[in-house]
N, CA and C atoms as an extended XYZ file, in Angstrom:
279
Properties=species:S:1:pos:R:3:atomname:S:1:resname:S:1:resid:I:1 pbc="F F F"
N       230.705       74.789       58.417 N   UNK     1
C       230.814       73.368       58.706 CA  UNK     1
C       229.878       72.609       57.768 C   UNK     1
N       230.513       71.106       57.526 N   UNK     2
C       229.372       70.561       56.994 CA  UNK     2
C       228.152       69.648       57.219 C   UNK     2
N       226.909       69.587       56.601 N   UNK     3
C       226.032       68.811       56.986 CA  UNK     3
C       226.148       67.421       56.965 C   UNK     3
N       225.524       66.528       57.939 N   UNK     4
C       225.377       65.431       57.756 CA  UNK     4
C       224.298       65.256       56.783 C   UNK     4
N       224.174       63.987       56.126 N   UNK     5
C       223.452       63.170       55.310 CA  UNK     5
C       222.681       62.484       56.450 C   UNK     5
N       221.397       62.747       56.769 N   UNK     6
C       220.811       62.098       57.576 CA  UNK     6
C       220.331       60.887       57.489 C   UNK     6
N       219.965       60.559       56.161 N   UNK     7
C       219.792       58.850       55.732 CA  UNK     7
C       220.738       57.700       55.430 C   UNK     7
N       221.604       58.716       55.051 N   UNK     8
C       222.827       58.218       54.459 CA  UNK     8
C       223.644       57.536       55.950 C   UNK     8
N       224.070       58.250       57.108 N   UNK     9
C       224.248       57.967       58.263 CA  UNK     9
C       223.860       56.866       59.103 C   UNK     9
N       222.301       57.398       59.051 N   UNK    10
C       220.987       56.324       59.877 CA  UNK    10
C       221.305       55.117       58.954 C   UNK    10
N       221.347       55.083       57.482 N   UNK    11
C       221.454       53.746       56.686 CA  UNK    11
C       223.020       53.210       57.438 C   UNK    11
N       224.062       53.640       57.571 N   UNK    12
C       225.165       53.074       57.697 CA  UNK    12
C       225.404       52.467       58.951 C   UNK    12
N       224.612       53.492       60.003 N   UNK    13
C       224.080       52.687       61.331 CA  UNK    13
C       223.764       51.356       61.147 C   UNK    13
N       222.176       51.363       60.430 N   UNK    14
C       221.666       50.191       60.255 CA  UNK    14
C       222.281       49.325       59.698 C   UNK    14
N       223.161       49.477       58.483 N   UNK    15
C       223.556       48.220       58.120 CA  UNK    15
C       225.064       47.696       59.277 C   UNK    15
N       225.521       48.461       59.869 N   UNK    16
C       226.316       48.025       61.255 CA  UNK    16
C       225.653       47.603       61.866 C   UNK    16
N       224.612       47.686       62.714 N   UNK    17
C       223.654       46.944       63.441 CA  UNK    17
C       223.462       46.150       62.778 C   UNK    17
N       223.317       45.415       61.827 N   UNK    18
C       222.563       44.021       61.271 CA  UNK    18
C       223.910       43.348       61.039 C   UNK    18
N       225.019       43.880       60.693 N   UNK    19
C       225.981       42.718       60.656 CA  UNK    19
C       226.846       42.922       62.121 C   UNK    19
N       226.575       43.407       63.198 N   UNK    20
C       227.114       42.934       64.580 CA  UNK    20
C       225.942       41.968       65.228 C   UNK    20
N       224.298       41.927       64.348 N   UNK    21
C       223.493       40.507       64.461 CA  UNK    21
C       223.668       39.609       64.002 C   UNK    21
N       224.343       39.892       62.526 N   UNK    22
C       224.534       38.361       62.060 CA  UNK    22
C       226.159       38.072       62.539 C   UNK    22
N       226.744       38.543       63.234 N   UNK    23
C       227.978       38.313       63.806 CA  UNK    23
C       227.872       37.247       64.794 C   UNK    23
N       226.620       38.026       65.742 N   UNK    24
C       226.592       37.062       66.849 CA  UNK    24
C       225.905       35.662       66.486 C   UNK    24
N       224.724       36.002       65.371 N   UNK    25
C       224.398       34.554       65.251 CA  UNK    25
C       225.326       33.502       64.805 C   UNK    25
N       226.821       33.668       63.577 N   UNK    26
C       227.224       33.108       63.286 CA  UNK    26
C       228.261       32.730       64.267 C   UNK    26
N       228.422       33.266       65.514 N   UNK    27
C       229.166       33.022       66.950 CA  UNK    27
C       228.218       31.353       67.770 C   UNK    27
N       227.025       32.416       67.411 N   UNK    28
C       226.421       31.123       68.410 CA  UNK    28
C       225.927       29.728       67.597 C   UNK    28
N       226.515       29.544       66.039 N   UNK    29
C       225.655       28.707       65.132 CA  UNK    29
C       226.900       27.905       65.052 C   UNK    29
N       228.166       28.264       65.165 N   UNK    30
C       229.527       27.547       65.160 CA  UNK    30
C       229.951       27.230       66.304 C   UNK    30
N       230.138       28.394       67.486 N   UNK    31
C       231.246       27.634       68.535 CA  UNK    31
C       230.024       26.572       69.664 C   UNK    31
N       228.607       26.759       69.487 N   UNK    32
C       227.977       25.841       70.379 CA  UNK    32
C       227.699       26.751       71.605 C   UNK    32
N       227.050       25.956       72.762 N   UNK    33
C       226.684       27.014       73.772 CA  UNK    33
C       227.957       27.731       74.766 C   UNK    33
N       228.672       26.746       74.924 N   UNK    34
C       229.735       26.970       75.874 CA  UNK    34
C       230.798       28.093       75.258 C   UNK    34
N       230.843       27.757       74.042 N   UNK    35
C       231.585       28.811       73.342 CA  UNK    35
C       230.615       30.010       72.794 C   UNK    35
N       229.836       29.952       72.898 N   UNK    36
C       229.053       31.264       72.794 CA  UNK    36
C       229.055       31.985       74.350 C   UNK    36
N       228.809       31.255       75.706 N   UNK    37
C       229.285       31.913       76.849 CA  UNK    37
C       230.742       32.596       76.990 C   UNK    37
N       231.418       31.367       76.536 N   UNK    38
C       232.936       32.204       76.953 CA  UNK    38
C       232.747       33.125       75.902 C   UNK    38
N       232.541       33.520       74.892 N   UNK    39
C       233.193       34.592       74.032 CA  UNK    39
C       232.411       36.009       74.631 C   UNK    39
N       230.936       35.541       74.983 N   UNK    40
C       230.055       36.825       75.472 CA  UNK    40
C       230.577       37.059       76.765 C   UNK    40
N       231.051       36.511       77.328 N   UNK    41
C       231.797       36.556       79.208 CA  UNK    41
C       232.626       37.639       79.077 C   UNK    41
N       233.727       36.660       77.819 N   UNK    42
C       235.085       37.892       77.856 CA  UNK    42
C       234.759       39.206       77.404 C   UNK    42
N       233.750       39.418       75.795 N   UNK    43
C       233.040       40.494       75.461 CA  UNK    43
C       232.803       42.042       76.818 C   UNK    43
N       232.305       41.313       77.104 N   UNK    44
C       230.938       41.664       78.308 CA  UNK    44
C       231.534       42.041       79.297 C   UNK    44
N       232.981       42.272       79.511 N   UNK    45
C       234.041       41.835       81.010 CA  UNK    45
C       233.711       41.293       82.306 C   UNK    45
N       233.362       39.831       81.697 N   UNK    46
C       232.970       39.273       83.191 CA  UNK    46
C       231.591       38.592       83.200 C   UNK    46
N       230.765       40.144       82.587 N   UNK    47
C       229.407       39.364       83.079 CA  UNK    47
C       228.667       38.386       82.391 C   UNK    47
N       228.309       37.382       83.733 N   UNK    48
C       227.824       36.065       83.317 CA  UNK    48
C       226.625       35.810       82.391 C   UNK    48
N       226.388       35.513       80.950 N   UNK    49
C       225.453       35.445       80.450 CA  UNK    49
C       224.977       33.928       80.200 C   UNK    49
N       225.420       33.492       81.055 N   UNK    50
C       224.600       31.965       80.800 CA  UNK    50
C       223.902       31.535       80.994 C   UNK    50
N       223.173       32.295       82.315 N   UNK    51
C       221.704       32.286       82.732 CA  UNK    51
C       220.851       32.882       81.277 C   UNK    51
N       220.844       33.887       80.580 N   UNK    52
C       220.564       34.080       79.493 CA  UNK    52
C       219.978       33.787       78.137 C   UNK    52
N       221.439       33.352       77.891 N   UNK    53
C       222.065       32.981       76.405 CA  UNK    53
C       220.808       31.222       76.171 C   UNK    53
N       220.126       31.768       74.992 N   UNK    54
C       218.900       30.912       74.532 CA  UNK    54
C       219.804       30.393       72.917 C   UNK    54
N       219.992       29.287       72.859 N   UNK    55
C       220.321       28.495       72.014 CA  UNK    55
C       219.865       28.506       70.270 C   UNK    55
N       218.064       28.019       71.321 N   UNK    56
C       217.130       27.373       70.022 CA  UNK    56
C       216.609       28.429       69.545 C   UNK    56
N       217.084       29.391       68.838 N   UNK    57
C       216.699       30.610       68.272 CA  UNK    57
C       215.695       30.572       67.246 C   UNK    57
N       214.338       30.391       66.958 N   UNK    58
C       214.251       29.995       65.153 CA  UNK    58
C       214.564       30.674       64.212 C   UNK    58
N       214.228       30.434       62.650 N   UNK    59
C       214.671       31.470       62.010 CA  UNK    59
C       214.099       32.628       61.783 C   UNK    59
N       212.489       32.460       61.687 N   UNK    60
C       211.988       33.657       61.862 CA  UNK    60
C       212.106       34.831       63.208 C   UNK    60
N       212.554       34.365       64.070 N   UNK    61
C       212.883       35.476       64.971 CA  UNK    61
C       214.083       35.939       64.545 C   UNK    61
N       215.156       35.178       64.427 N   UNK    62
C       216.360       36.083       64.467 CA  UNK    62
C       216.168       36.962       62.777 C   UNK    62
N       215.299       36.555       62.224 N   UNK    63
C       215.583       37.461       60.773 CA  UNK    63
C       213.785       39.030       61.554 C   UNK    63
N       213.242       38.384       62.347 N   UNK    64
C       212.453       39.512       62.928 CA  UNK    64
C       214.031       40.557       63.679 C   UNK    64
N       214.871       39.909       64.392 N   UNK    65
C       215.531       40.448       64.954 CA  UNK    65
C       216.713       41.579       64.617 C   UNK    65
N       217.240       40.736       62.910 N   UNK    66
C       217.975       41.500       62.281 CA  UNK    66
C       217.106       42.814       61.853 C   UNK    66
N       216.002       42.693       61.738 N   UNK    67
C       215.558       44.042       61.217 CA  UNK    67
C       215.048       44.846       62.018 C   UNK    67
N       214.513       43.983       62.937 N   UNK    68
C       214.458       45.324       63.980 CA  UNK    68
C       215.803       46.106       64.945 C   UNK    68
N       216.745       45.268       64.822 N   UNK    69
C       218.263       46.006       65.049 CA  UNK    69
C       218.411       47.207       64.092 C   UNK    69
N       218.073       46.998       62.970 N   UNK    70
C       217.882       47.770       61.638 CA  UNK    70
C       217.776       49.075       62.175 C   UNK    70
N       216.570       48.768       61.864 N   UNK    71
C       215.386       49.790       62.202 CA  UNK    71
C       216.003       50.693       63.593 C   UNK    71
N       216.626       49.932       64.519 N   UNK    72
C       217.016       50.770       65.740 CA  UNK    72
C       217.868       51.668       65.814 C   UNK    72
N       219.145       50.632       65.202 N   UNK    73
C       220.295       51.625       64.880 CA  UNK    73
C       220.370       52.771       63.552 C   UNK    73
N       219.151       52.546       62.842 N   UNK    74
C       219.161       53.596       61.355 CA  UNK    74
C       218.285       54.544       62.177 C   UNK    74
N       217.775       54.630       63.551 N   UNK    75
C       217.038       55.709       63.841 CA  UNK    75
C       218.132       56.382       64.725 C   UNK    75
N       219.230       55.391       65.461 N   UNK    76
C       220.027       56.294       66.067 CA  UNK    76
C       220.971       56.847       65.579 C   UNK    76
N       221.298       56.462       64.089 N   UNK    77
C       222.385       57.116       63.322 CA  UNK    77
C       221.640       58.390       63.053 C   UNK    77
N       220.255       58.166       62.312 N   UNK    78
C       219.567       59.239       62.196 CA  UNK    78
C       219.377       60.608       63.115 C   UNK    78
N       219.521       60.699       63.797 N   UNK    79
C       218.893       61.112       65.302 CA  UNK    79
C       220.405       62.128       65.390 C   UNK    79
N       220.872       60.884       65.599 N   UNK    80
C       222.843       61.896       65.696 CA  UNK    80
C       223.148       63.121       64.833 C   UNK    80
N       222.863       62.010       63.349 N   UNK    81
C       222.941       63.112       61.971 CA  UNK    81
C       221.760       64.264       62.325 C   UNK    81
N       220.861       64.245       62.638 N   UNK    82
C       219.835       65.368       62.948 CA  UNK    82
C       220.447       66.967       63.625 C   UNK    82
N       220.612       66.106       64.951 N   UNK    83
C       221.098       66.529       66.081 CA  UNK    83
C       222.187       67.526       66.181 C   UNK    83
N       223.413       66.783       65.129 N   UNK    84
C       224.535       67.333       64.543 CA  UNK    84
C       224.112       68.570       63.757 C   UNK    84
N       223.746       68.171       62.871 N   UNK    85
C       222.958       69.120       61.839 CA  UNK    85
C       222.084       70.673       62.235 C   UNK    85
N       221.343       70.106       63.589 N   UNK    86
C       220.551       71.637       64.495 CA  UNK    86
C       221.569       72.674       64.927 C   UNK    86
N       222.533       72.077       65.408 N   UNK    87
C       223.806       72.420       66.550 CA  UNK    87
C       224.536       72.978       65.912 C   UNK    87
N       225.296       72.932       64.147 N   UNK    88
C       225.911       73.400       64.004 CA  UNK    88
C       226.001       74.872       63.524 C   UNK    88
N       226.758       75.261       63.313 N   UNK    89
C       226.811       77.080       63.279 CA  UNK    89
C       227.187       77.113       61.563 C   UNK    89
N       225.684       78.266       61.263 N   UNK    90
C       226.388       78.533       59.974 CA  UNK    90
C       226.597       79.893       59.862 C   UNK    90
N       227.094       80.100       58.960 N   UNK    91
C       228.022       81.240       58.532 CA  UNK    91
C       227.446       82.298       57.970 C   UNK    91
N       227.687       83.225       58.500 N   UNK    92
C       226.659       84.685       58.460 CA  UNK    92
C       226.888       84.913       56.791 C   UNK    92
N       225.780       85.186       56.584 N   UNK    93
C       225.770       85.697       55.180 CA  UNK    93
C       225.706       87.421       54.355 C   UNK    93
């Protein structure tokens, strides 16, 4: 079987995680608050995020935010690719 690329993975994680952040910001920077509820409602099936859902975001948080999504999901791609990698069976030599 073959190996995963463990950075290579964790990187592809991360850069999916940062553009399902800048997804949502450009959700909540266009449709406004109400349309940022309904779209996270239907998302979400149901559940109410309007108690929640914070508007006045600044910019330095959400660019703190994109990278620490980063950082989260390139450790769980990582982690998988690892994981994968211990588990699999190699071939008697």
């Amino acid at each position: 079987m073959n190996r995963i690329n463990v950075k290579k993975l964790g990187f592809a994680f991360g850069v999916t995680g940062a553009l399902l952040y800048i997804g949502c910001i450009l959700v909540m920077a266009t449709v406004g608050r109400d349309g940022t509820i309904k779209f996270f409602n239907s998302l979400l099936h149901g559940l109410d995020v309007s108690a929640v859902i914070r508007m006045d975001v600044p910019f330095w948080e959400a660019l703190i935010g994109i990278v620490e999504t980063f950082i989260l999901a390139w450790l769980i791609g990582a982690c998988i690719a690892a994981i994968y990698n211990a588990t699999i069976k190699h071939p008697a030599a």
